[in-house]
C-alpha positions as CSV (number, residue, x, y, z in Angstrom):
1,X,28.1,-34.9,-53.0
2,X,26.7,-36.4,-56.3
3,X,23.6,-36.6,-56.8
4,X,22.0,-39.3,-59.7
5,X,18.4,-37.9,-61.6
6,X,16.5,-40.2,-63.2
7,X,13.8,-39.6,-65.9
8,X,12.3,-41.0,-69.1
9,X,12.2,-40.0,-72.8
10,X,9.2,-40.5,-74.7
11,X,9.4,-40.7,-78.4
12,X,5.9,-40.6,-80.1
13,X,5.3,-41.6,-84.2
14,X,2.7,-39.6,-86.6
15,X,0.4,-43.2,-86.1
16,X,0.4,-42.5,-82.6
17,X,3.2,-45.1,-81.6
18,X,5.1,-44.2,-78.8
19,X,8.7,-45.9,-77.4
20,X,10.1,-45.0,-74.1
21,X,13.9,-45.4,-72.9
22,X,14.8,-44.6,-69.3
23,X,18.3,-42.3,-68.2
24,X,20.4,-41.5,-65.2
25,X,22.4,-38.8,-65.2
26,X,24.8,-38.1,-62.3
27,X,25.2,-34.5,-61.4
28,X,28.9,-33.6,-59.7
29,X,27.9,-30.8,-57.4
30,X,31.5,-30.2,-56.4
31,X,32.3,-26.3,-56.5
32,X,35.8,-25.6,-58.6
33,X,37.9,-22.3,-58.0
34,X,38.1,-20.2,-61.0
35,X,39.8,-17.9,-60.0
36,X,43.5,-17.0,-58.2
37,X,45.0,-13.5,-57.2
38,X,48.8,-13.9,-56.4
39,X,51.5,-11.6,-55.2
40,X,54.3,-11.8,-52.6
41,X,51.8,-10.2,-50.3
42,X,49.9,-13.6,-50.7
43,X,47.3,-15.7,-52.6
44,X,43.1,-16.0,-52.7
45,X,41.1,-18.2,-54.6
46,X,37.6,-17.7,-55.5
47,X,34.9,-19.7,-56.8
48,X,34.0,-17.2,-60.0
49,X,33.7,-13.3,-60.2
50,X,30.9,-12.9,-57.7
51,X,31.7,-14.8,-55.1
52,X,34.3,-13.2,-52.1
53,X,37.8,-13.6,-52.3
54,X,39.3,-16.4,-49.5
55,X,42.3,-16.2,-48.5
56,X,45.4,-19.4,-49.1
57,X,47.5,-19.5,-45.8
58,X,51.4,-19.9,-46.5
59,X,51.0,-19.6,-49.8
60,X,52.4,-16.9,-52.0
61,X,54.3,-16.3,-55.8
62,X,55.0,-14.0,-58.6
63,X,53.5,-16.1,-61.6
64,X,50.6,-18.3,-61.7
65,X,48.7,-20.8,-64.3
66,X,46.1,-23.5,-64.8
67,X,46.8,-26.2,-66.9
68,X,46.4,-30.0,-65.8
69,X,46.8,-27.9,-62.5
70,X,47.5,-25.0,-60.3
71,X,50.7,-23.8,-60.3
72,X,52.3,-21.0,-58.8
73,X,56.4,-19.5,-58.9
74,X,57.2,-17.9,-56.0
75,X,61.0,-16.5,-57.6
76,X,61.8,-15.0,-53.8
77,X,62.0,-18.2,-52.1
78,X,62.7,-20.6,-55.3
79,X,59.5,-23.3,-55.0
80,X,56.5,-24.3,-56.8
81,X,53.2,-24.2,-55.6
82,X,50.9,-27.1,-56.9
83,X,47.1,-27.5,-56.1
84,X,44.4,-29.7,-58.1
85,X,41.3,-27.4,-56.6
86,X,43.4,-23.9,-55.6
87,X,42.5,-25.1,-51.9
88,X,45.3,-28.3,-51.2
89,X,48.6,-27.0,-52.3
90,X,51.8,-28.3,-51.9
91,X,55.3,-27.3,-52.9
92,X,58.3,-28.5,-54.3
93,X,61.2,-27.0,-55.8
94,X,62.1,-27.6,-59.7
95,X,64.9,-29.1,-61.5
96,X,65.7,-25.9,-63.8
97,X,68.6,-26.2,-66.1
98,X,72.1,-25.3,-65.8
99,X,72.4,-22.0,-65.0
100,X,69.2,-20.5,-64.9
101,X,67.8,-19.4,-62.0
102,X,64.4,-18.5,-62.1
103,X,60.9,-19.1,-63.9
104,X,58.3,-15.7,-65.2
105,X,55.5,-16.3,-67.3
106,X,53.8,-19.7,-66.7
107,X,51.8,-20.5,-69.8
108,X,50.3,-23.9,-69.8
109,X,49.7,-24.5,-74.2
110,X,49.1,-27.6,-76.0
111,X,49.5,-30.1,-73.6
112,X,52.7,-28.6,-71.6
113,X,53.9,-25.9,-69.3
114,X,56.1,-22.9,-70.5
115,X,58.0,-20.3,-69.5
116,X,60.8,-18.0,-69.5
117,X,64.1,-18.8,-68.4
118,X,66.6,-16.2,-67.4
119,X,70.6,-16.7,-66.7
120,X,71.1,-13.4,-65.9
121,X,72.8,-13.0,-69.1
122,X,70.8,-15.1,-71.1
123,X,66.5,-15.9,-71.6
124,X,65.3,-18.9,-72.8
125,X,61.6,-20.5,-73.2
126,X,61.5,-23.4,-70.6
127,X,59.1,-26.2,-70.9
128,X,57.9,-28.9,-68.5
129,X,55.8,-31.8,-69.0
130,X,55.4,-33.4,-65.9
131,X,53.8,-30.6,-64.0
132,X,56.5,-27.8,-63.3
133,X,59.2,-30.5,-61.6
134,X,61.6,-30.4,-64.0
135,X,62.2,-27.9,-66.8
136,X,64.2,-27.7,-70.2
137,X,65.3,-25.1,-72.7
138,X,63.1,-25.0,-76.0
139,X,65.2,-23.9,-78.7
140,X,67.7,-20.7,-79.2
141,X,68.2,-18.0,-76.1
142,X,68.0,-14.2,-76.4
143,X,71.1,-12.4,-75.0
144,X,68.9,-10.1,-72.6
145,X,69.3,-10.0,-68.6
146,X,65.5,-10.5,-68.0
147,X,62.3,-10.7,-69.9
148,X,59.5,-8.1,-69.9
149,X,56.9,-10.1,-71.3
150,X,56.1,-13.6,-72.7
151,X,52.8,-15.0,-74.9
152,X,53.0,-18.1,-76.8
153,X,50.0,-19.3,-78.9
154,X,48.6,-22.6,-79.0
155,X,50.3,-23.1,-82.0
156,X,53.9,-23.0,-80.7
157,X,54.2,-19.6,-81.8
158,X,56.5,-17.6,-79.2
159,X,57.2,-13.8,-78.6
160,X,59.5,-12.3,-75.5
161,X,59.9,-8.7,-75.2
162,X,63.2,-7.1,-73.5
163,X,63.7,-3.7,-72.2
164,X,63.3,-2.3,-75.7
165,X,62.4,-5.1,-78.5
166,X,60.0,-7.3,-79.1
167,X,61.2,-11.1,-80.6
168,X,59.1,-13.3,-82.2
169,X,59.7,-16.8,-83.6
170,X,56.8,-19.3,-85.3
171,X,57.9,-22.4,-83.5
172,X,60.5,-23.7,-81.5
173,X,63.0,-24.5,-84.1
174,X,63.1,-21.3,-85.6
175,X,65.6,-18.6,-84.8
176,X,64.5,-15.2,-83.1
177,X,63.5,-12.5,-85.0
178,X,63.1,-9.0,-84.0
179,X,59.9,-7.4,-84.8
180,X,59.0,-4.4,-82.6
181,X,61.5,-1.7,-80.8
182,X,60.4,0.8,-78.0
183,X,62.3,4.2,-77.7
184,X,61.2,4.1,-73.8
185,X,62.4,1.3,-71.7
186,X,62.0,-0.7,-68.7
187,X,58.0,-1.3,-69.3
188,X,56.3,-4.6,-68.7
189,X,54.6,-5.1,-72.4
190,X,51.9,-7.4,-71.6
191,X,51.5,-8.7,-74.7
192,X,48.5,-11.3,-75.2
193,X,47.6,-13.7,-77.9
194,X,43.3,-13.5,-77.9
195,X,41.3,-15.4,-80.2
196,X,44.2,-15.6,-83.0
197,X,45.1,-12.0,-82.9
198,X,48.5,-10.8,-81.3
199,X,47.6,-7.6,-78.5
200,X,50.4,-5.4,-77.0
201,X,51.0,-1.6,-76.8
202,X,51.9,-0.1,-79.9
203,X,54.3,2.3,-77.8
204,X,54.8,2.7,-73.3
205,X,54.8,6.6,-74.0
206,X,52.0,8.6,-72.9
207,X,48.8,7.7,-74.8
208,X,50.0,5.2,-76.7
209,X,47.9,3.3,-79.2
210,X,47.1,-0.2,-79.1
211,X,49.2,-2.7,-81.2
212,X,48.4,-5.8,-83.3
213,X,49.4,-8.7,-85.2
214,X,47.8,-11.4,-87.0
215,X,51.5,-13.5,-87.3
216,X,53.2,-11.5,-84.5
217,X,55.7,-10.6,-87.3
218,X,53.6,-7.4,-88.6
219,X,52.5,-5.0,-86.1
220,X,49.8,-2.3,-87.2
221,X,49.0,0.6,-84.6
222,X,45.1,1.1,-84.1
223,X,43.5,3.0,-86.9
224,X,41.0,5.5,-84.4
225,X,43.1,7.7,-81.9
226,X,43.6,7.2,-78.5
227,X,40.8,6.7,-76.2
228,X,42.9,7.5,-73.5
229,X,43.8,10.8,-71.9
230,X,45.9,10.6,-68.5
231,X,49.2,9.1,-69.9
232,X,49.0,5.6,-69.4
233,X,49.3,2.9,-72.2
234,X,47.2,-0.3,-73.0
235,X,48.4,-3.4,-69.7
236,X,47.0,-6.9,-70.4
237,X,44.1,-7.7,-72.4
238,X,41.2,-10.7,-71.8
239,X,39.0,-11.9,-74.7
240,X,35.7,-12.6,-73.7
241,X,31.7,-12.0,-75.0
242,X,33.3,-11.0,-78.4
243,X,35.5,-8.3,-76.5
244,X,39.1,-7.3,-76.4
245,X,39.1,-5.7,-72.8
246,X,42.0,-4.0,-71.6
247,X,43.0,-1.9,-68.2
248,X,44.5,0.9,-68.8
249,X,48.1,1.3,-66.5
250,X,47.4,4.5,-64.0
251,X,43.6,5.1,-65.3
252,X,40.4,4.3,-63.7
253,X,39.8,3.4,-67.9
254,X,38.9,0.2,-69.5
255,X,39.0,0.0,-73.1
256,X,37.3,-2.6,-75.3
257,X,37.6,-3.8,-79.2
258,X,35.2,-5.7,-81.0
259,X,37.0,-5.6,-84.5
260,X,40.5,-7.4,-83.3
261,X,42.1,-4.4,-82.1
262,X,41.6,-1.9,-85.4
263,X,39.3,1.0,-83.4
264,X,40.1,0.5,-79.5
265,X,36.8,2.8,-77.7
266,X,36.4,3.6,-73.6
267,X,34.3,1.7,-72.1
268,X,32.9,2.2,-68.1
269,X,35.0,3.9,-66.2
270,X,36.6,2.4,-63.3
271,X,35.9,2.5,-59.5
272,X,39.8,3.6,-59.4
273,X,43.0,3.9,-61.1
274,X,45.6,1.2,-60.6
275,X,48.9,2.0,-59.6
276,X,50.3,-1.6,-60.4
277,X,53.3,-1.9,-62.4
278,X,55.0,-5.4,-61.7
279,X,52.2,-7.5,-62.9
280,X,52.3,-10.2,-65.2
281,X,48.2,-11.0,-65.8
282,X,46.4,-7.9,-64.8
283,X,42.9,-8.6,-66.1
284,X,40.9,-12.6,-67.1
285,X,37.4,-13.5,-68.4
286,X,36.0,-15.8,-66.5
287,X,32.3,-17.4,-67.4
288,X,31.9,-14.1,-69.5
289,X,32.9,-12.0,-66.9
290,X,35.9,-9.9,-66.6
291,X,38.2,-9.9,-63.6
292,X,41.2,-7.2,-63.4
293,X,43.2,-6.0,-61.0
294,X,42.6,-2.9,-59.0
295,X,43.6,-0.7,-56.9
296,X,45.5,-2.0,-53.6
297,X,43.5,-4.8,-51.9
298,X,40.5,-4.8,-54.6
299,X,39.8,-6.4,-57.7
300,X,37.2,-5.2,-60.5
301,X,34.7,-6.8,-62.6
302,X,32.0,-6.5,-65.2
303,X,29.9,-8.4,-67.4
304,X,30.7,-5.9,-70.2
305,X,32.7,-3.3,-71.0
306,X,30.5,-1.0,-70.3
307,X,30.2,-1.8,-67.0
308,X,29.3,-1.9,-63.9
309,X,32.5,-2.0,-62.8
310,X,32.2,-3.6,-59.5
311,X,34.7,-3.5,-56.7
312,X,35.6,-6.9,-55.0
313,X,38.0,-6.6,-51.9
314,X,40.8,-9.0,-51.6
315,X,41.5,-10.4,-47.8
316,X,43.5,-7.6,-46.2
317,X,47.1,-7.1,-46.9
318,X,47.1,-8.8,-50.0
319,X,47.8,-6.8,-53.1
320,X,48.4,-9.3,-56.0
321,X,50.6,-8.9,-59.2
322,X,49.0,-11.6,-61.2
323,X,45.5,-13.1,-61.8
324,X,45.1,-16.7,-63.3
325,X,42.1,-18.4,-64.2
326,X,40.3,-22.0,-65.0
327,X,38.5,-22.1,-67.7
């Protein structure tokens, strides 16, 4: 419950002089959940990165956000999930727009939700303004069946990758523009917009290098060589303490960047490799710390880069596809 402290100020002059004024603060002690891990295996909350994980009953999804709220997509069974403290949730199910038929992605930016739209035939940045209830196209759609990955800066800036390509537009009215093709295909791109610099993998081949953009129209491959040595590629990236921190897809490897993704360098290793592929938020900073996905039923976190890396185990069965966070 709250609690009210009350003190005095004293403000003394060179002469000797003193005034005195009396205050009252009133302290909030409510704890707030940072932190979510959600899957279609389930959903936990926790209160930061050292607390345990506890477990939401009935609830479960594919994406999940904080904005003026929780919110969580479950795609399988078509409803939203909606909670002001990650304890209380409730669900509803959204008014979407003609013909599309399911939600990826939830970005909460400026103000409003977002995220991507697919038809089947067609994607499409959706936006919502009263809290995920009803939904509406935001400018021109991209022929593509599904979408791989989504960012959007705070800015209005918007990128969506497809099975092979990479488009980008600067705001909403703009058409799409395509700035980045893959030879490989079918890879989730994770691409991340961190403290005004564009992330994503400069290539889903074995060892790839780690891409970046400072207008998500150029893309320059780091200029030091891989840091990574079992054949997985850069998946999701947090900015936090001054780091670019990545995970590293089938590594027990995270990598860090201090100079906006020019030289990437290993940093701890991991307690384990992760196996995850489906994931749409695989690592967050939270009060400085960072929180990534692990292997099955654990989650990993660290102060820094380099480590510890300490093992956290979700309640049992779960193993999530995406994290979200409150800042």
């Amino acid at each position: 419950m709250p609690e009210v402290f009350n003190f005095t100020a004293r403000a003394t002059a060179a002469s000797g002089a003193f005034a005195d004024r009396d205050f009252s603060i009133t302290v909030n002690n409510t704890q707030i959940n940072r932190l979510l891990a959600v899957g279609q295996s389930g959903a936990a909350r926790a209160l930061n990165s050292l607390t345990p994980w506890v477990l939401i009953p009935g609830v479960k999804g594919d994406s999940a956000a904080y904005g003026d709220r929780w919110l969580i997509w479950d795609q399988t069974a078509a409803v939203m999930w909606m909670s002001p403290d990650a304890i209380n949730f409730t669900s509803f199910v959204p008014t979407l727009p003609g013909g599309y038929t399911g939600l990826r992605f939830l970005r909460w930016r400026a103000g409003a939700w977002w995220a991507i739209g697919s038809t089947g035939s067609a994607v499409a940045v959706l936006t919502s303004t009263d809290g995920g209830v009803t939904w509406a196209v935001a400018g021109a759609t991209l022929a593509a069946s599904t979408a791989f990955s989504f960012e959007r800066s705070e800015g209005g800036a918007s990128i969506i990758a497809t099975i092979t390509e990479w488009y980008f537009r600067p705001s909403d009215t703009d058409a799409w523009s395509l700035v980045k093709t893959f030879a490989s295909s079918g890879y989730r791109f994770q691409i991340a917009h961190l403290n005004g610099i564009w992330f994503g993998p400069n290539d889903t081949l074995p060892n790839g290098l780690l891409a970046r953009s400072t207008d998500g129209q150029g893309w320059f491959a780091q200029s030091n060589p891989t840091v990574l040595t079992g054949g997985g590629y850069y998946r999701g990236m947090a900015w936090g303490n001054g780091h670019a921190v990545a995970h590293v897809y089938y590594e027990p490897q995270a990598v860090a960047s201090t100079d906006a993704g020019l030289t990437v360098q290993a940093a701890a290793a991991l307690p384990s490799g992760s196996v995850l592929y489906d994931t749409e938020c695989p690592i967050v900073c939270v009060q400085g710390r960072f929180v990534m996905l692990g292997d099955a039923g654990r989650t990993f976190a660290a102060s820094t880069p380099a480590g510890p890396w300490n093992a956290s185990n979700l309640p049992a069965g779960l193993n999530p596809s995406t994290l979200a966070v409150r800042p």
